[in-house]
ROROVEX-764890 format. One record per residue (C-alpha): residue in one letter; x, y, z. Coordinates in steps of 0.001 Angstrom, whole numbers, plus 500000, padded with zeros to 6 digits. Layout:
N
AXYZ
...
REM end
This chain:
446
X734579726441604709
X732998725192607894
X734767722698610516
X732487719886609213
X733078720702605709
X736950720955606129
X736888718074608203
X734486715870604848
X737681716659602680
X739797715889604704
X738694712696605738
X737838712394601546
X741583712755601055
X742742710184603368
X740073707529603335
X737045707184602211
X736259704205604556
X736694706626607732
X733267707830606780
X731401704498608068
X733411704984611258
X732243708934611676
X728747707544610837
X728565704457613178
X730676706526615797
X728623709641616260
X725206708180615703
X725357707154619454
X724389709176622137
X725954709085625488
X724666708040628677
X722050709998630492
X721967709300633970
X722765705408632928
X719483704875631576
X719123702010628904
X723069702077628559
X722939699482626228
X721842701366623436
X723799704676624797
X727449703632624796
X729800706138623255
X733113705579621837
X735780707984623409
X738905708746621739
X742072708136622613
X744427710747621741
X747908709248620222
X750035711929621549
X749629712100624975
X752985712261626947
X752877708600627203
X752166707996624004
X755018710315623017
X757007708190625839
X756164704504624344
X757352705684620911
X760595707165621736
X761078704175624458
X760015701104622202
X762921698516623960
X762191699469627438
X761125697067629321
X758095699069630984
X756949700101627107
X754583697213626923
X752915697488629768
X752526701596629900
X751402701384626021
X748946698884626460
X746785699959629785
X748035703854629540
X748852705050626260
X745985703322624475
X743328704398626688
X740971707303625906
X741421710028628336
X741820713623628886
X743083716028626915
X743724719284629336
X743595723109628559
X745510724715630729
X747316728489628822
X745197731498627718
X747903731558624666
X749526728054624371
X751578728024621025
X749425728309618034
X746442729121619916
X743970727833621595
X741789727677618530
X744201725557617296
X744555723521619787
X741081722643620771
X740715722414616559
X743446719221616254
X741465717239619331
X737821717848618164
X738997717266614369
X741023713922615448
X737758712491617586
X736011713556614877
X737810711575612091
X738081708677614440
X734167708302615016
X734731709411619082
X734087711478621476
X737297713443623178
X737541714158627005
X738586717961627288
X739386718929630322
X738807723338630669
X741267724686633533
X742052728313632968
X739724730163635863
X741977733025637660
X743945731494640305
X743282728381639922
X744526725471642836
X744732728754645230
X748280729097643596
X749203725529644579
X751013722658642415
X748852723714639478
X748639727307640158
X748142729879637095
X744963730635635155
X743758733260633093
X744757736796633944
X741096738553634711
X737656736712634083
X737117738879630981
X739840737217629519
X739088734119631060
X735490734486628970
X736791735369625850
X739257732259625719
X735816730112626506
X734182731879623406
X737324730845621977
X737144727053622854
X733326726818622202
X734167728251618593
X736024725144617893
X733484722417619018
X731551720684616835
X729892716705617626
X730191715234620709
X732061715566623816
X732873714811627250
X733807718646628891
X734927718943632872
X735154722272634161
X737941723542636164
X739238720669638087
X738716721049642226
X737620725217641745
X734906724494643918
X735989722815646440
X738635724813647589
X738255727414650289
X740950730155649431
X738172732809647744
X736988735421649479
X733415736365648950
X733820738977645564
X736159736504643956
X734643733481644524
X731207735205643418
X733699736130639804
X734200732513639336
X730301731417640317
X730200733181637145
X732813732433634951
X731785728778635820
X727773729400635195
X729187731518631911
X731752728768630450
X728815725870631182
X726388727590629129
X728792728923626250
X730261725262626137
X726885723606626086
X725699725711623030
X728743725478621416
X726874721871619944
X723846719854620756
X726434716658621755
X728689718777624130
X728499717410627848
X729553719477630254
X730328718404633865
X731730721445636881
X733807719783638806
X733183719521642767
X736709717695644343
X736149714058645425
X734012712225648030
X736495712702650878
X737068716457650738
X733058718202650385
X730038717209652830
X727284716057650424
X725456719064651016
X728177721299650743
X728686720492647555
X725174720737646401
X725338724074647240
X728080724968645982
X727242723503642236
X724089725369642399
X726264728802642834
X728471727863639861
X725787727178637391
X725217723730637622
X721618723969635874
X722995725178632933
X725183722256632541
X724927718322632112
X725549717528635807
X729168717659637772
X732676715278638104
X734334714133640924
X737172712247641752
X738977713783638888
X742997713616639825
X742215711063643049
X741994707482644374
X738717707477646394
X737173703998645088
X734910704212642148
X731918702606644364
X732630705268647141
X732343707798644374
X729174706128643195
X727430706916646503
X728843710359646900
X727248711168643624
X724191710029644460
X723938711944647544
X724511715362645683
X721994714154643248
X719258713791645947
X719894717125646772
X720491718795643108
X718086716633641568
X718644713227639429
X718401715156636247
X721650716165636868
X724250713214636232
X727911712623637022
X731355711284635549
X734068709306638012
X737357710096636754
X738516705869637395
X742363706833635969
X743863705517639281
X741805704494641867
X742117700844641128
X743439700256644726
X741358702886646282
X743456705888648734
X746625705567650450
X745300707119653891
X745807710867653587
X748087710872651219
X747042712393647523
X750453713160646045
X752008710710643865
X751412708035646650
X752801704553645868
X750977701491645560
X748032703061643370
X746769701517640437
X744400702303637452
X740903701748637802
X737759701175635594
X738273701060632086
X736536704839630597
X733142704083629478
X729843705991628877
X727850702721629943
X728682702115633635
X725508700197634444
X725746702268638165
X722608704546638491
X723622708284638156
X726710707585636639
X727002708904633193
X730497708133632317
X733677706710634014
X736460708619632444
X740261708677632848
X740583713027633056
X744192712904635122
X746500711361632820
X748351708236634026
X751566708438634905
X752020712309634950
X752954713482638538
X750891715269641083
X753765718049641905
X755692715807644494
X757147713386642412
X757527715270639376
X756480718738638690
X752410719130638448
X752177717326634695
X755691715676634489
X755393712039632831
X757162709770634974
X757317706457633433
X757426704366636679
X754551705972637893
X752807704980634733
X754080701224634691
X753200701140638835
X749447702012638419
X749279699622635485
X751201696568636834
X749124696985639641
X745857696641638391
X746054692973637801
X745286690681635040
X741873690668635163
X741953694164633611
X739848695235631159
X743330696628629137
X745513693599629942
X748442692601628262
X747431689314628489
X744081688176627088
X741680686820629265
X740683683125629546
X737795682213626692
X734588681477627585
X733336678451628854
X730040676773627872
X727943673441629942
X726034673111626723
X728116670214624857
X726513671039621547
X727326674509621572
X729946675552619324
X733451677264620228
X734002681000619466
X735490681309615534
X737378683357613626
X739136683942610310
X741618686749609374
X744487687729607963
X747488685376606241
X750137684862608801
X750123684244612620
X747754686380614898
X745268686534617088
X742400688002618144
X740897689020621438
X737364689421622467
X737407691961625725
X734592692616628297
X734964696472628700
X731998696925631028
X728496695001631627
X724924695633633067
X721968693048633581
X720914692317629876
X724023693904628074
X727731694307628121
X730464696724625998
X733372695091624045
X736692696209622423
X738453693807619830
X742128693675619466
X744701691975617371
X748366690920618330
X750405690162614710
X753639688215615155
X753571689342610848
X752891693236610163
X749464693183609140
X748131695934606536
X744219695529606332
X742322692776608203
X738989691140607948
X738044689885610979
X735106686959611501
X734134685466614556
X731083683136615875
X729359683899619012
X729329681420621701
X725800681405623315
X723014684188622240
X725082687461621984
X724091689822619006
X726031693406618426
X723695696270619051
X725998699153618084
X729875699438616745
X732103701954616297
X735368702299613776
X734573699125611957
X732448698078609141
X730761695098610941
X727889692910609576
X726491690072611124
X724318686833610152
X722769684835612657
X725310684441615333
X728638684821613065
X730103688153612766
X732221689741610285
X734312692551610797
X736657695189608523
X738945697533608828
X737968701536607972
X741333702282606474
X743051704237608958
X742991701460611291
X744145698963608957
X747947698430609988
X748591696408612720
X752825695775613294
X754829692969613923
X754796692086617449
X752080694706618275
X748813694547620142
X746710697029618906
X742819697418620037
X740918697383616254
X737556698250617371
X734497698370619757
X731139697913620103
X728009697123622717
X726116694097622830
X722788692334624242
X723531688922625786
X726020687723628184
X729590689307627810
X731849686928626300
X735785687121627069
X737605685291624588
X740793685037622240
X741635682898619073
X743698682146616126
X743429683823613052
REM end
């Protein structure tokens, strides 16, 4: 039995309604170069057993729970492999991430960090053993992949200076070898090689260098991943490789904590840092396929922690200090205000009991915007139906893990099953979807 035949019964098993989530979910197509994003948003999955995840559930009383679960833990980002022969296998291990995006109607972000002496033996020193073997546990990984997904290629390889000229031209080739194995591994496989960030590589430096590694073979390159420079900074760094490399060629920002930009020269677990754009594949900025979150919040750079340690007050420090005009605040945001006197206020109607529901602005470009709906129960909720009436002329384009339906401007949403539960005293983000129209912020009663 094939992966998407194993992955039908399994689905069959559990619930039926996941289906319409798989089919609304993988029907979009990511973000090319940010053209037309409003018909190109991708949902990305967030994987519920990160370290913070793991954290929030063992932690539920502390008082730093809320806060880490609801800007960290419940945030799509990377999943990283990192071990020729982690336990089980890699097989198996790429297998429970592409099968869970899969069955959640998303798109996973896998991070691939294996090459031969990786970080020049740094903080996250280690890799494969040869580049044989380093080849055979891609063939390995690109086995396993099957729909869409977001794929960066050995974090900050390029950029560092350590190789001499018959090892660096090895991993020229394991990199131009792993981008074209991953990419035909399945049609909605992106691949990005990863060239440091914006304050480390002239422009033209690292043109050069991603044309050594392979970067024709693959969908373009990521920077930033693991550091602060700003996401606008990054924007025009991008852009300058791509005048070079050619505009074909587009890039992903990892945003996961440069909220508050750099603190001077200091990458390591520096203090006073703070989460930054929400992941999204529709950034509205030219060249910019995706924003992602590849470094995990809250796990340590190798000063204050070892290289990968969760440290929950780094976690709860970059997401305190993003603000409350986050797209992932605890808080909702303020509803939407209308001049027009006979317009009429935002509705909904949902489950029995006390709730409500929020209406989030995730990201937004001239004509469009992406939203994420989310419901905070005071009474454990099991299956909700969700209706709402838009303020002003917004109509849903696309949606993803929901059955949504709409009628002129009233909307009405329902649960797919598995995301049917909401508990007592939770927030919990239900859905998402991209719209035309002005982006609407808004919360109300159920």
């Amino acid at each position: 039995m094939n992966r998407r035949q194993r992955l039908a019964a399994i689905v069959a098993a559990t619930a039926t309604a996941v289906a319409a989530a798989l089919s609304a979910g993988l029907l979009l197509s990511p973000n090319a170069g940010a053209q037309d994003v409003s018909a190109q948003a991708e949902a990305l999955w967030t994987n519920p057993n990160t370290q913070a995840a793991r954290w929030v559930a063992q932690n539920p009383n502390d008082s730093r729970a809320a806060m880490i679960r609801d800007r960290i833990a419940e945030t799509p980002a990377g999943t990283w492999f990192t071990q020729t022969s982690p336990t089980g296998g890699i097989a198996s291990q790429v297998s429970a991430v592409v099968d869970g995006a899969a069955a959640a109607g998303a798109a996973p972000i896998m991070v691939v960090y294996n090459i031969p002496n990786r970080d020049c033996g740094g903080a996250s020193g280690g890799g494969a053993s040869s580049h044989s073997v380093y080849r055979g546990w891609i063939d390995q990984i690109a086995a396993e992949l099957d729909g869409p997904a977001y794929i960066v290629l050995e974090p900050d390889v390029i950029a560092h200076d350590c190789y001499g000229s018959s090892e660096l031209a090895q991993i020229n080739a394991s990199l131009a070898y792993a981008a074209q194995t991953l990419k035909a591994a399945d049609s909605g496989v992106k691949v990005y090689i990863d060239t440091g960030h914006s304050n480390w590589l002239a422009p033209g430096t690292a043109a050069s260098r991603l044309q050594a590694a392979g970067v024709q073979h693959a969908d373009g390159f990521s920077i930033n991943t693991s550091n602060y420079r700003t996401t606008a900074e990054s924007t025009a760094y991008a852009n300058q490789i791509q005048n070079i490399i050619g505009a074909d060629k587009g890039a992903v920002i990892d945003t996961s904590r440069n909220g508050n930009g750099p603190s001077g020269s200091q990458w390591c677990d520096p203090s006073g840092r703070a989460v930054g754009n929400h992941p999204t594949t529709a950034t509205g900025a030219n060249g910019i396929d995706a924003y992602l979150w590849v470094k995990l919040p809250g796990e340590a750079d190798g000063c204050a922690g070892a290289a990968g340690q969760f440290i929950p007050d780094i976690a709860y420090q970059l997401a305190s200090n993003a603000g409350s005009g986050w797209p992932g605040d605890v808080e909702p945001t303020d509803p939407v205000t209308t001049d027009d006197p006979t317009s009429e206020e935002p509705t909904t109607g949902g489950p029995a009991g006390d709730c409500t529901v929020h209406i989030d602005t995730v990201s937004s470009w001239n004509g469009g915007w992406q939203g994420k709906v989310s419901m905070t129960a005071d009474a454990a909720v099991n299956g909700w139906t969700v209706n709402w009436t838009w303020p002003g002329s917004q109509s849903v384009q696309s949606s993803w893990n929901v059955q949504l339906t709409s009628s002129g401007s009233t909307v009405t949403a329902r649960d797919v099953g598995w995301n049917a539960a909401v508990g007592a005293g939770q927030t919990k983000e239900l859905f998402g979807f991209v719209a035309s129209g002005p982006a609407a912020d808004f919360d109300v009663a159920c």
